[in-house]
Chimera marker file (.cmm) of the C-alpha trace (Angstrom):
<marker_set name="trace">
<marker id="1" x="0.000" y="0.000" z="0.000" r="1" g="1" b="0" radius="0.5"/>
<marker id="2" x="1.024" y="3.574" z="-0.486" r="1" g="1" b="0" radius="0.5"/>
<marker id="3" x="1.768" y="5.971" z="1.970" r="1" g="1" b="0" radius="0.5"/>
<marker id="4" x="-0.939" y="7.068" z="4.146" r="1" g="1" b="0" radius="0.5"/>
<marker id="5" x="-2.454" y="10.248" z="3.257" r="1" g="1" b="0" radius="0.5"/>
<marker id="6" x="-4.871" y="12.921" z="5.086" r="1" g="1" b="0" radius="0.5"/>
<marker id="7" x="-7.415" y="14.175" z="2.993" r="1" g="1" b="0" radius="0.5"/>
<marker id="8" x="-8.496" y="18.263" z="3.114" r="1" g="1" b="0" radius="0.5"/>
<marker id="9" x="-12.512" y="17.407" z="3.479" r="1" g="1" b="0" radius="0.5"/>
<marker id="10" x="-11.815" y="15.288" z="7.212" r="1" g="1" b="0" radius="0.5"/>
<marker id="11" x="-13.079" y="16.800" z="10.100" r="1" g="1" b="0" radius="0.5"/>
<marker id="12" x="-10.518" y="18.695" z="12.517" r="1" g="1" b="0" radius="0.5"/>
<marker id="13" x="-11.040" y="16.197" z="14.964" r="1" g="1" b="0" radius="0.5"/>
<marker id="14" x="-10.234" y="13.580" z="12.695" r="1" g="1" b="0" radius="0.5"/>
<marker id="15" x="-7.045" y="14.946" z="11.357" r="1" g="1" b="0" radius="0.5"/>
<marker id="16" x="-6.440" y="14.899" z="14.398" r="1" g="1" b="0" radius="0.5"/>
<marker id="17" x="-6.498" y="11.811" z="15.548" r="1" g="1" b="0" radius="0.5"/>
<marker id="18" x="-4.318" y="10.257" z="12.205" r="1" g="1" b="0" radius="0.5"/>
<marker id="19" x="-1.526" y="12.846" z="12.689" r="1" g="1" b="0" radius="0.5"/>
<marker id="20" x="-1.497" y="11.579" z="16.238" r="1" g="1" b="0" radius="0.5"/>
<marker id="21" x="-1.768" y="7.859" z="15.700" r="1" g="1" b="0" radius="0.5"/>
<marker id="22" x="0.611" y="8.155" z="12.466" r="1" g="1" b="0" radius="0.5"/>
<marker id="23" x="3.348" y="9.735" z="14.966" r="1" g="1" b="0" radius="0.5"/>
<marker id="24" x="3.612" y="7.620" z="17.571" r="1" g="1" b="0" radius="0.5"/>
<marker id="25" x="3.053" y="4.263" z="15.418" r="1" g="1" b="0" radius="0.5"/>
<marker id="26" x="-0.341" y="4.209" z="17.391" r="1" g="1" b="0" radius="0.5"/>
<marker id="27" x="0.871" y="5.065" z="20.731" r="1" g="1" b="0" radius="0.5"/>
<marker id="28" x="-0.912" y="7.726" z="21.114" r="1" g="1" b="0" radius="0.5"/>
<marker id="29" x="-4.038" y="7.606" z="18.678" r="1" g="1" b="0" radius="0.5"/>
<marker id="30" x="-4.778" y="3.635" z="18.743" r="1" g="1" b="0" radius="0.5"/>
<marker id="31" x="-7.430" y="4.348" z="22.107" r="1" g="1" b="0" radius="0.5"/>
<marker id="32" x="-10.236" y="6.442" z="21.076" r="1" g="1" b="0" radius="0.5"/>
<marker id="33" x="-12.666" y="8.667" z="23.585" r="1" g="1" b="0" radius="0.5"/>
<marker id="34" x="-16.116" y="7.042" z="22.341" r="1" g="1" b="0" radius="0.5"/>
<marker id="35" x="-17.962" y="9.372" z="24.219" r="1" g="1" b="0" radius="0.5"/>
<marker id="36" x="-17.360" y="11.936" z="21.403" r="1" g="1" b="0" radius="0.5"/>
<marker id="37" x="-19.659" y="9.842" z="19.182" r="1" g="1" b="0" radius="0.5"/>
<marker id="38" x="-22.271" y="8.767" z="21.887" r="1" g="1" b="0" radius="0.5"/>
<marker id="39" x="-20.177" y="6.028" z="23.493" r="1" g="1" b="0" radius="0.5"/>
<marker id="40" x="-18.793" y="4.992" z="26.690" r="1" g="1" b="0" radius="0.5"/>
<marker id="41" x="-15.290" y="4.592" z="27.010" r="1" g="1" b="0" radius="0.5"/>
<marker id="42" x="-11.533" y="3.964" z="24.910" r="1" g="1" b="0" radius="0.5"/>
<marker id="43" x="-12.345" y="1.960" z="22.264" r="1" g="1" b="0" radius="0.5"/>
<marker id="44" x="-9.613" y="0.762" z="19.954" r="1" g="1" b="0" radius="0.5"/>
<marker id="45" x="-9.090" y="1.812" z="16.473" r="1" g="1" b="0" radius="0.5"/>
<marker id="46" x="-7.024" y="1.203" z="13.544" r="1" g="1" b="0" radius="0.5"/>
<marker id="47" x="-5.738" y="3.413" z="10.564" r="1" g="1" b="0" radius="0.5"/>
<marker id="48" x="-7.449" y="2.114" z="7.234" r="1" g="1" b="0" radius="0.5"/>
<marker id="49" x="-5.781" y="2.906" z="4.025" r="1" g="1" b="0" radius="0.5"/>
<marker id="50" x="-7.909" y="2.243" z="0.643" r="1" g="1" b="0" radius="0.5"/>
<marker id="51" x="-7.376" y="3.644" z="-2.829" r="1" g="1" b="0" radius="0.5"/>
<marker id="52" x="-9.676" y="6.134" z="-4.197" r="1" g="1" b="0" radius="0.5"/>
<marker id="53" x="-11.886" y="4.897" z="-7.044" r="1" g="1" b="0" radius="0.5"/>
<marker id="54" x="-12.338" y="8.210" z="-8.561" r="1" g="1" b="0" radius="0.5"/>
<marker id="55" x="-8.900" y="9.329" z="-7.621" r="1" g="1" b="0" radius="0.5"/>
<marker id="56" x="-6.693" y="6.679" z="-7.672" r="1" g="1" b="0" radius="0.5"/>
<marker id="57" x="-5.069" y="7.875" z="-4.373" r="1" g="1" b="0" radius="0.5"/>
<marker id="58" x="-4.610" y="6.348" z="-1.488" r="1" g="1" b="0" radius="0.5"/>
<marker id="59" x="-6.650" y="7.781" z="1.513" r="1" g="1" b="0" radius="0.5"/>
<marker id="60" x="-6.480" y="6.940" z="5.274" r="1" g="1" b="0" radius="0.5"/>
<marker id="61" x="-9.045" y="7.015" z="7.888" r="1" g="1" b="0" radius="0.5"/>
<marker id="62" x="-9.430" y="5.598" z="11.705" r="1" g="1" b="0" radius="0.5"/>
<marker id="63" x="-12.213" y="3.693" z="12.385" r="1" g="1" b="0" radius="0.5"/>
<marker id="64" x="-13.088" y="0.990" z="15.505" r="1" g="1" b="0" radius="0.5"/>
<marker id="65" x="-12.435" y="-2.282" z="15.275" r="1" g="1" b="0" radius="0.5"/>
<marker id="66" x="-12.617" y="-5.914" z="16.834" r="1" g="1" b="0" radius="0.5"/>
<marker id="67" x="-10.300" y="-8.748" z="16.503" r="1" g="1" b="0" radius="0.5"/>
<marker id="68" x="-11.228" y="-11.848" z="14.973" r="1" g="1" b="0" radius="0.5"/>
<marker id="69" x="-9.040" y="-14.428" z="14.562" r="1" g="1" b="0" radius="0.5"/>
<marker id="70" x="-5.451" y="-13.646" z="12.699" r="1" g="1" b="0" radius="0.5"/>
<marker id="71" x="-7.826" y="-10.161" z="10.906" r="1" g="1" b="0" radius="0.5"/>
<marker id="72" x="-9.734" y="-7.370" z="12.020" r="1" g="1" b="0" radius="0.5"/>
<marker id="73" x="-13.217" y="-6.084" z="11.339" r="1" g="1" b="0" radius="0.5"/>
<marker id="74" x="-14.869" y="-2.827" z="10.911" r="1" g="1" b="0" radius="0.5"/>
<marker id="75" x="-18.334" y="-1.659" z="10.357" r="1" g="1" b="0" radius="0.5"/>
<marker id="76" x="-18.883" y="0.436" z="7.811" r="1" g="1" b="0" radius="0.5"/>
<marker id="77" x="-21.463" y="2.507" z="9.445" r="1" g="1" b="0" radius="0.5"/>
<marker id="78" x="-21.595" y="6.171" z="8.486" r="1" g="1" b="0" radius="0.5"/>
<marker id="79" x="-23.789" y="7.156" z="11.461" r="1" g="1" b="0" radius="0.5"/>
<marker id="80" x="-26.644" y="5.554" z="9.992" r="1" g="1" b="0" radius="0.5"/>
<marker id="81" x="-26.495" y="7.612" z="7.222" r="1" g="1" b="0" radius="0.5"/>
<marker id="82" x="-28.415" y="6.066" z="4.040" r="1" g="1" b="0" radius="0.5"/>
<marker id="83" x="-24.958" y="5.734" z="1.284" r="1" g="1" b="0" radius="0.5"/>
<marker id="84" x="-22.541" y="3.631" z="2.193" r="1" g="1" b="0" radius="0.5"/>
<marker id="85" x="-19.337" y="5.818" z="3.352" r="1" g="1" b="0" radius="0.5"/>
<marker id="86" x="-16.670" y="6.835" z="0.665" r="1" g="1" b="0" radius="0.5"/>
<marker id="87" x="-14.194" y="4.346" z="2.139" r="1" g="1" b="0" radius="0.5"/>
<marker id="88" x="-15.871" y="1.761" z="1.410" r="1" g="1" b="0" radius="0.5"/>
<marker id="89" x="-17.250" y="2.479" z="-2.041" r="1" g="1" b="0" radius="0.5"/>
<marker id="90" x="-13.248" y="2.405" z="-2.364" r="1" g="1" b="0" radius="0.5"/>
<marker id="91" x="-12.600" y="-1.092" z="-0.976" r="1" g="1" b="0" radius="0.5"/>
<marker id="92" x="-15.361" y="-2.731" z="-3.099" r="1" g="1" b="0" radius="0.5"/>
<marker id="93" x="-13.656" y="-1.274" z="-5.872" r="1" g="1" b="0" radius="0.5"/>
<marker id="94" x="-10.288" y="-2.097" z="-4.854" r="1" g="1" b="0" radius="0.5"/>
<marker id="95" x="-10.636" y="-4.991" z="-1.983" r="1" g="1" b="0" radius="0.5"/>
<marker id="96" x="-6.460" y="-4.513" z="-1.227" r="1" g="1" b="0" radius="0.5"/>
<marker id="97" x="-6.248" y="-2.021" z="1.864" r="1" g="1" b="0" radius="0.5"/>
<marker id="98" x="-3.104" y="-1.236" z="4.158" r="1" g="1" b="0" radius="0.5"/>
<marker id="99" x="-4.042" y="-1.390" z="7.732" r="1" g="1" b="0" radius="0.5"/>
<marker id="100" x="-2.269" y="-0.415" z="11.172" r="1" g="1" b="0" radius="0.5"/>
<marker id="101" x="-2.972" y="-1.398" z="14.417" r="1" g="1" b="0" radius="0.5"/>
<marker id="102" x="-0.636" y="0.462" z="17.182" r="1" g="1" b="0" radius="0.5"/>
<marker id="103" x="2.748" y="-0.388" z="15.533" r="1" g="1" b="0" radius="0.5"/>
<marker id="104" x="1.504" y="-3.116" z="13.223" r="1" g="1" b="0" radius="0.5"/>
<marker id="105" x="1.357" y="-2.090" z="9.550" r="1" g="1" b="0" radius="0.5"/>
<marker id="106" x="0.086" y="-4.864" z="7.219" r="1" g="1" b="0" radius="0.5"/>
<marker id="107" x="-1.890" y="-5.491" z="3.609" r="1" g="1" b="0" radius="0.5"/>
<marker id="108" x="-5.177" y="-7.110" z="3.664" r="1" g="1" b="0" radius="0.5"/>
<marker id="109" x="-7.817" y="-7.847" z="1.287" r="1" g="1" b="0" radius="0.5"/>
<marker id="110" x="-11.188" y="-6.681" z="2.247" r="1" g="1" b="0" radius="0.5"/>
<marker id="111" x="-14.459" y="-8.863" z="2.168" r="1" g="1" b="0" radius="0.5"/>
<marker id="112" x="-17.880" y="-8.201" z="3.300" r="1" g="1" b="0" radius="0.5"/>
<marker id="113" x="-18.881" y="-10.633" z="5.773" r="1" g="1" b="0" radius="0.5"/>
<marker id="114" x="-22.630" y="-12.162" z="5.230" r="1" g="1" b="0" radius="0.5"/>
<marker id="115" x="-25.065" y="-14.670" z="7.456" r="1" g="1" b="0" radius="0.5"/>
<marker id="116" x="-23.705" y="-16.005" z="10.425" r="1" g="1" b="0" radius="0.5"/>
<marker id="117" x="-20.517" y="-14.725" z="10.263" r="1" g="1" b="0" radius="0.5"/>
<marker id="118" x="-21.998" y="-11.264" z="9.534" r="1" g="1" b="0" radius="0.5"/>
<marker id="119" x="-24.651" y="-11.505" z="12.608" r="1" g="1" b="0" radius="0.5"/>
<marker id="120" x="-21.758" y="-12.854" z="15.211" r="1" g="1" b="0" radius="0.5"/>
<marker id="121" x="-19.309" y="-9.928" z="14.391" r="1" g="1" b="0" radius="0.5"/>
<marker id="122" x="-22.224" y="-7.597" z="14.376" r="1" g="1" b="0" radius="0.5"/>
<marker id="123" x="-22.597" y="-8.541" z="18.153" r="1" g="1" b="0" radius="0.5"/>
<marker id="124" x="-19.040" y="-8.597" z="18.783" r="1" g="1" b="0" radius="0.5"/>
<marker id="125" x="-18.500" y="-4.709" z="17.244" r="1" g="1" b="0" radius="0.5"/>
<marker id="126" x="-21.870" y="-3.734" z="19.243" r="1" g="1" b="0" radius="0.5"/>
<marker id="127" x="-20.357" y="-4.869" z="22.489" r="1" g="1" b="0" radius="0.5"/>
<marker id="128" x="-17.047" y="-2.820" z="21.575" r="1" g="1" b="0" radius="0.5"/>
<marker id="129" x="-18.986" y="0.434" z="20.492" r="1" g="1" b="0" radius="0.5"/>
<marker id="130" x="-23.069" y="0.694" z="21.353" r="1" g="1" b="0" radius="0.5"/>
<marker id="131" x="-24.076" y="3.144" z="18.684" r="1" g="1" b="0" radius="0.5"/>
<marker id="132" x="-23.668" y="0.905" z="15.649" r="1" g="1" b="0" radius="0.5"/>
<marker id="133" x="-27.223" y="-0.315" z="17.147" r="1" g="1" b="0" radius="0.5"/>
<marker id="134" x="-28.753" y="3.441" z="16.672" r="1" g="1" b="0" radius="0.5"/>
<marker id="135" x="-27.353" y="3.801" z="13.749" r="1" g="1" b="0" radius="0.5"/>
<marker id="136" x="-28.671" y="0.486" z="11.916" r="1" g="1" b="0" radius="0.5"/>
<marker id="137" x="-31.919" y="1.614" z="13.234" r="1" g="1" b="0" radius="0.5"/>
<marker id="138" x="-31.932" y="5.132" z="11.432" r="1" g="1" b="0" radius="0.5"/>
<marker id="139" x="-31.206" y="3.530" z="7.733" r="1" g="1" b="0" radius="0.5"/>
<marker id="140" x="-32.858" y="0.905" z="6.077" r="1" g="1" b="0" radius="0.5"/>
<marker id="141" x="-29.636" y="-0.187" z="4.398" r="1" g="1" b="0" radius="0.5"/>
<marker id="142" x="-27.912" y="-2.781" z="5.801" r="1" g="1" b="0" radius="0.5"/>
<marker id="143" x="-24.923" y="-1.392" z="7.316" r="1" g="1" b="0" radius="0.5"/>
<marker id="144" x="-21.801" y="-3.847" z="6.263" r="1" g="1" b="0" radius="0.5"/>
<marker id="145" x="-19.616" y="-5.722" z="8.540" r="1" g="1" b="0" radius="0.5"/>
<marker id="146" x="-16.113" y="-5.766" z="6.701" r="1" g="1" b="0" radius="0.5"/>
<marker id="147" x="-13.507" y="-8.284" z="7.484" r="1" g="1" b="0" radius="0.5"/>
<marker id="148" x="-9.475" y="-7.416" z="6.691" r="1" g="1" b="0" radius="0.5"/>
<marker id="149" x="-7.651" y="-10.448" z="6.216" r="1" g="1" b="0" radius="0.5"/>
<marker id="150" x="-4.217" y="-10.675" z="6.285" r="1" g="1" b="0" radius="0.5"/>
<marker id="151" x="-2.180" y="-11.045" z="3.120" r="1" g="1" b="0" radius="0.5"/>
<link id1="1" id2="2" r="1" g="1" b="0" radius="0.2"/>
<link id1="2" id2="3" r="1" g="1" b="0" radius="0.2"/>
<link id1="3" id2="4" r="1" g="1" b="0" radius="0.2"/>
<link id1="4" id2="5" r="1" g="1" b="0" radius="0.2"/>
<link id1="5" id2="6" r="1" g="1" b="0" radius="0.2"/>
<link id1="6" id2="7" r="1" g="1" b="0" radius="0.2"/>
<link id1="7" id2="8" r="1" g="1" b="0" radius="0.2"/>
<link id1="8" id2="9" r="1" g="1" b="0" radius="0.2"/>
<link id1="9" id2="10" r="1" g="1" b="0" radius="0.2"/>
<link id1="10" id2="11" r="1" g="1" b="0" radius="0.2"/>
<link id1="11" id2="12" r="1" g="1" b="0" radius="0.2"/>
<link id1="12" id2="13" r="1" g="1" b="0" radius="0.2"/>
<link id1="13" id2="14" r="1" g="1" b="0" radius="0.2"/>
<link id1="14" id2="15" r="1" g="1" b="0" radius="0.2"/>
<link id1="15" id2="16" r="1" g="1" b="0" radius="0.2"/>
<link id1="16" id2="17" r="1" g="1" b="0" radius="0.2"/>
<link id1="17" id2="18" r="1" g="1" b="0" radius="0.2"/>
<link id1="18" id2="19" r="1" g="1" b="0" radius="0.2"/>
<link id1="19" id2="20" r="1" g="1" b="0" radius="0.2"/>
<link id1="20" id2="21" r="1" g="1" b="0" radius="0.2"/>
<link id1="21" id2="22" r="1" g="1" b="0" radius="0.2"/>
<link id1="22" id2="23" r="1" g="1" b="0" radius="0.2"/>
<link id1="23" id2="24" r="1" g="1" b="0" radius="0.2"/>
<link id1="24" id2="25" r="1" g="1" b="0" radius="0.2"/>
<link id1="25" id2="26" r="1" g="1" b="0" radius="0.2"/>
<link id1="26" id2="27" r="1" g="1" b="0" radius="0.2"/>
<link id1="27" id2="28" r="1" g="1" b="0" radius="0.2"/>
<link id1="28" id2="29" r="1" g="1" b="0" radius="0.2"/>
<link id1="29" id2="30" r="1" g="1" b="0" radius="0.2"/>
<link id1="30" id2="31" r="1" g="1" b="0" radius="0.2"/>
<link id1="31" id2="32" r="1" g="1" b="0" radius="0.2"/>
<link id1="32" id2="33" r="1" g="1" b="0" radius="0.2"/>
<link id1="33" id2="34" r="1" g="1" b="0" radius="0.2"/>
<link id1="34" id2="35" r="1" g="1" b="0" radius="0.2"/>
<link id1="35" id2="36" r="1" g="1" b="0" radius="0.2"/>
<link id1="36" id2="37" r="1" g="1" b="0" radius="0.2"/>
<link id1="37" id2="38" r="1" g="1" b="0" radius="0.2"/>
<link id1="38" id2="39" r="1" g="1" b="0" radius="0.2"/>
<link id1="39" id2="40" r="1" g="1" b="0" radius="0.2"/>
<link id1="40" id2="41" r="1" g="1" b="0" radius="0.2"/>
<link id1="41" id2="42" r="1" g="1" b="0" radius="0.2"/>
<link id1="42" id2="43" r="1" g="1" b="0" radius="0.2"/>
<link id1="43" id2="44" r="1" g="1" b="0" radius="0.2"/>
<link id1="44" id2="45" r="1" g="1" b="0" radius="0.2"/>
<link id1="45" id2="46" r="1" g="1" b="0" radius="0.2"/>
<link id1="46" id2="47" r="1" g="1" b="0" radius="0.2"/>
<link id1="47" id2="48" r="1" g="1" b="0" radius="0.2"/>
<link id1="48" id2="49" r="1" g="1" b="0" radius="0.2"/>
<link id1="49" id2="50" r="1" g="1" b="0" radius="0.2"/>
<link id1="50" id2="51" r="1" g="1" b="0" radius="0.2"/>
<link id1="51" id2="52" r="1" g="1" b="0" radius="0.2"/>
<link id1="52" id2="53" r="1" g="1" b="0" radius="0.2"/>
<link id1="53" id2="54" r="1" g="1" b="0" radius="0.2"/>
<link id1="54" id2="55" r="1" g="1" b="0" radius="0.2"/>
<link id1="55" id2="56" r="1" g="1" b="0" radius="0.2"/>
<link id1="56" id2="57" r="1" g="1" b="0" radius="0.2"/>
<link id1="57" id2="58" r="1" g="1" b="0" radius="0.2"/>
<link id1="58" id2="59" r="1" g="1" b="0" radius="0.2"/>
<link id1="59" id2="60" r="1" g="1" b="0" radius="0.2"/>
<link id1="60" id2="61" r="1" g="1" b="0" radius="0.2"/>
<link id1="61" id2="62" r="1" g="1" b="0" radius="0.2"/>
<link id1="62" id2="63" r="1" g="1" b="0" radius="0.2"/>
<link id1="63" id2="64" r="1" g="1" b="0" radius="0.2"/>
<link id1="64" id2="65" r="1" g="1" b="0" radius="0.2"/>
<link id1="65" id2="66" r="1" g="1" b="0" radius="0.2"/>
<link id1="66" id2="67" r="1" g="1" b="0" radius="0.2"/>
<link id1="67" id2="68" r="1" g="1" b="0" radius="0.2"/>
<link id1="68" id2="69" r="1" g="1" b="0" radius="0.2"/>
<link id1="69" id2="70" r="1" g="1" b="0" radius="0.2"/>
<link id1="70" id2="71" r="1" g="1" b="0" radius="0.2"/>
<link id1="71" id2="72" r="1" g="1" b="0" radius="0.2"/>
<link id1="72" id2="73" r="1" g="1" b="0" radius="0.2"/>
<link id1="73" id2="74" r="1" g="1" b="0" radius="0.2"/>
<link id1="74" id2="75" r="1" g="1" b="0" radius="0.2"/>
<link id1="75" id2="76" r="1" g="1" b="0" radius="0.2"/>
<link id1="76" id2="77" r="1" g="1" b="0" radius="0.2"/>
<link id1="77" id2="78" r="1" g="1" b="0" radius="0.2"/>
<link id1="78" id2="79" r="1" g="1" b="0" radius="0.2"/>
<link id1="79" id2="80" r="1" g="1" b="0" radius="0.2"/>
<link id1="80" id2="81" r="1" g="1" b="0" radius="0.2"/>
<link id1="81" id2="82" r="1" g="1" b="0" radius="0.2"/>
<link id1="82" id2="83" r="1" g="1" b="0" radius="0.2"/>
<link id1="83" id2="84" r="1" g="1" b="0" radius="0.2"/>
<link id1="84" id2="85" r="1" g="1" b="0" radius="0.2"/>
<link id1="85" id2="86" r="1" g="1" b="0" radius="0.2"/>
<link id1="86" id2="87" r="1" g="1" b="0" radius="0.2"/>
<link id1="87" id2="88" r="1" g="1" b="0" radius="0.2"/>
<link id1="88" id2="89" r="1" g="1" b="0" radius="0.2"/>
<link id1="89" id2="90" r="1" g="1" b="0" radius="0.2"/>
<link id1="90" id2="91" r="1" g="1" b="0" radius="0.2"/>
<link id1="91" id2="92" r="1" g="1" b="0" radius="0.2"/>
<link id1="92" id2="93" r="1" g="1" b="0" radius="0.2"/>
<link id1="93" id2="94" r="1" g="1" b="0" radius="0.2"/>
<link id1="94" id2="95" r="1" g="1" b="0" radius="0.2"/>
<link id1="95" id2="96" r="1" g="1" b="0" radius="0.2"/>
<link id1="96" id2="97" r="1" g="1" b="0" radius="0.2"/>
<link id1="97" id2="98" r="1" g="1" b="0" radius="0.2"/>
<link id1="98" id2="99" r="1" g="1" b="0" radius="0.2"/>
<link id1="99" id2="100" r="1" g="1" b="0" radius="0.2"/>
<link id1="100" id2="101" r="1" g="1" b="0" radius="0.2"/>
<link id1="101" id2="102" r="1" g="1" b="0" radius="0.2"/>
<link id1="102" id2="103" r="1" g="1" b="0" radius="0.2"/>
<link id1="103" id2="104" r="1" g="1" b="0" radius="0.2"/>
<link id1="104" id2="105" r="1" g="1" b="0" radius="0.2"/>
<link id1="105" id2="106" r="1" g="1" b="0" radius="0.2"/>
<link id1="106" id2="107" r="1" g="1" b="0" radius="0.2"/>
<link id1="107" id2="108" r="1" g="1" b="0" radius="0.2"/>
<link id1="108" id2="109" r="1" g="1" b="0" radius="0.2"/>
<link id1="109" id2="110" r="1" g="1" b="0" radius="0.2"/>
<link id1="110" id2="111" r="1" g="1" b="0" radius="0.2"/>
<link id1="111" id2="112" r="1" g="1" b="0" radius="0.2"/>
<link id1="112" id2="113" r="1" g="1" b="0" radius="0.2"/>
<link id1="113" id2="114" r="1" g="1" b="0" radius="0.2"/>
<link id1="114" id2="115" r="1" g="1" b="0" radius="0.2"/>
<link id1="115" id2="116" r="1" g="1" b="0" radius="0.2"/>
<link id1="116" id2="117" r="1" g="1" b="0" radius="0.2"/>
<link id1="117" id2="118" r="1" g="1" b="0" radius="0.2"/>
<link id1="118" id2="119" r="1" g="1" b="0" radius="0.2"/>
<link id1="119" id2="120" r="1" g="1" b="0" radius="0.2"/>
<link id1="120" id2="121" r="1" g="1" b="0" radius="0.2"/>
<link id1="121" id2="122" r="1" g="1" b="0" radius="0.2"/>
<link id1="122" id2="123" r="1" g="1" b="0" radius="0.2"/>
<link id1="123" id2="124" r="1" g="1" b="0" radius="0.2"/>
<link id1="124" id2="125" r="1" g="1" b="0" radius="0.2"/>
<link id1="125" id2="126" r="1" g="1" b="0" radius="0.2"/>
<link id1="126" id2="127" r="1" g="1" b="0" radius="0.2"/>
<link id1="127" id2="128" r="1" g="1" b="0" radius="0.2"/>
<link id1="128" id2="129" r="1" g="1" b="0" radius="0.2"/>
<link id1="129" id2="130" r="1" g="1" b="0" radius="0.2"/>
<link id1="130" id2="131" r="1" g="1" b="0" radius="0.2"/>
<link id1="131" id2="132" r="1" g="1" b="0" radius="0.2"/>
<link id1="132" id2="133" r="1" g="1" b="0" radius="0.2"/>
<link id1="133" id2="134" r="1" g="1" b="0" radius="0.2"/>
<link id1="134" id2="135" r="1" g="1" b="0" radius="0.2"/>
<link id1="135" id2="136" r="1" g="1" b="0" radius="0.2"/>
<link id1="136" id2="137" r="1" g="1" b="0" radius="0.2"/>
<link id1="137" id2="138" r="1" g="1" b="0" radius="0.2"/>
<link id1="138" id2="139" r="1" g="1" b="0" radius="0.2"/>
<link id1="139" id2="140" r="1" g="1" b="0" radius="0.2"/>
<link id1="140" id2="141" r="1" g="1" b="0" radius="0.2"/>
<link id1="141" id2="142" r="1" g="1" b="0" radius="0.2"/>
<link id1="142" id2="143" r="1" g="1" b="0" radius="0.2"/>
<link id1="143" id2="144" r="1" g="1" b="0" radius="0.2"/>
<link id1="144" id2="145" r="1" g="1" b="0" radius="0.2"/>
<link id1="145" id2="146" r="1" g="1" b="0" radius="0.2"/>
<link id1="146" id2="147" r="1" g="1" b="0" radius="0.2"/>
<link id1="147" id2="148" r="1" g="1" b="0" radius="0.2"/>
<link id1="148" id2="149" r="1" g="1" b="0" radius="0.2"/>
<link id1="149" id2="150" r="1" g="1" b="0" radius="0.2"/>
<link id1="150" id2="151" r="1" g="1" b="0" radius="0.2"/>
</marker_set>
C-alpha cells in the first residue's frame, strides 16, 4: 500500500487523531474517547488505508475495530447515514487495503462478511462500540460488517 495520506474534506477532529496515531506508530491515537460519538469509554481503532476509485489515491481514515481471529473487522457505518461511506465504495472497488494497528502495519484484502458470520461480528462490534445499534436503526440499508484479512 502507499503511503498514508490525510485528505483536506476530514473533520478537525479527525485529522487529528491520524496525525497523532501516524506519529507515535499508534501510541498515542490507537485508544479512542467514544464518548465523542455517543459512546462509553476507549475503544480501539485502527488506521485504514484504501485507494480512491475516482482518484486513484490512497486515503487513510481511523475507524473501531474488533479482533477476529489472525484479521480485524470494521463496520462500515456512516452514522446511519443512508450511502454507504466513501471508504468503502473504495474497498469494493479495490478490496487490497493497508491497515495499522498500534505499531503493526500490514496489507489485507477486504471482504464483506454475510449470514452467520456477519450476525456474530455484528454482536461482537456492538459490544465494543453501542451506537452501531442506533445507527442500523436510522437507515434501512444494511450497514456492512467488513472483514481485513491478512495477506
Amino acid at each position: 500500500m502507499s503511503e498514508s495520506r490525510i485528505a483536506d474534506s476530514l473533520p478537525e477532529w479527525i485529522k487529528d487523531h491520524l496525525r497523532r496515531y501516524l506519529a507515535t506508530d499508534g501510541a498515542d491515537g490507537h485508544l479512542w474517547d467514544a464518548t465523542l460519538g455517543g459512546g462509553t469509554g476507549m475503544v480501539p481503532t485502527l488506521l485504514l488505508t484504501t485507494t480512491g476509485r475516482k482518484s486513484g489515491q490512497p486515503l487513510t481514515l481511523p475507524l473501531i475495530y474488533g479482533e477476529y481471529g489472525d484479521s480485524v473487522v470494521v463496520i462500515a457505518s456512516k452514522g446511519g447515514a443512508p450511502a454507504h461511506p466513501a471508504w468503502y465504495l473504495n474497498l469494493e472497488a479495490q478490496p487490497e487495503v493497508g491497515v495499522q494497528v498500534k505499531a503493526d502495519r500490514f496489507s489485507a484484502k477486504a471482504r464483506t462478511a454475510s449470514g452467520a458470520e456477519r450476525e456474530m461480528l455484528w454482536k461482537q462490534l456492538v459490544e465494543i462500540y453501542h451506537p452501531y445499534e442506533k445507527y442500523q436503526a436510522a437507515t434501512a440499508r444494511e450497514i456492512p460488517v467488513v472483514v481485513l484479512d491478512r495477506i
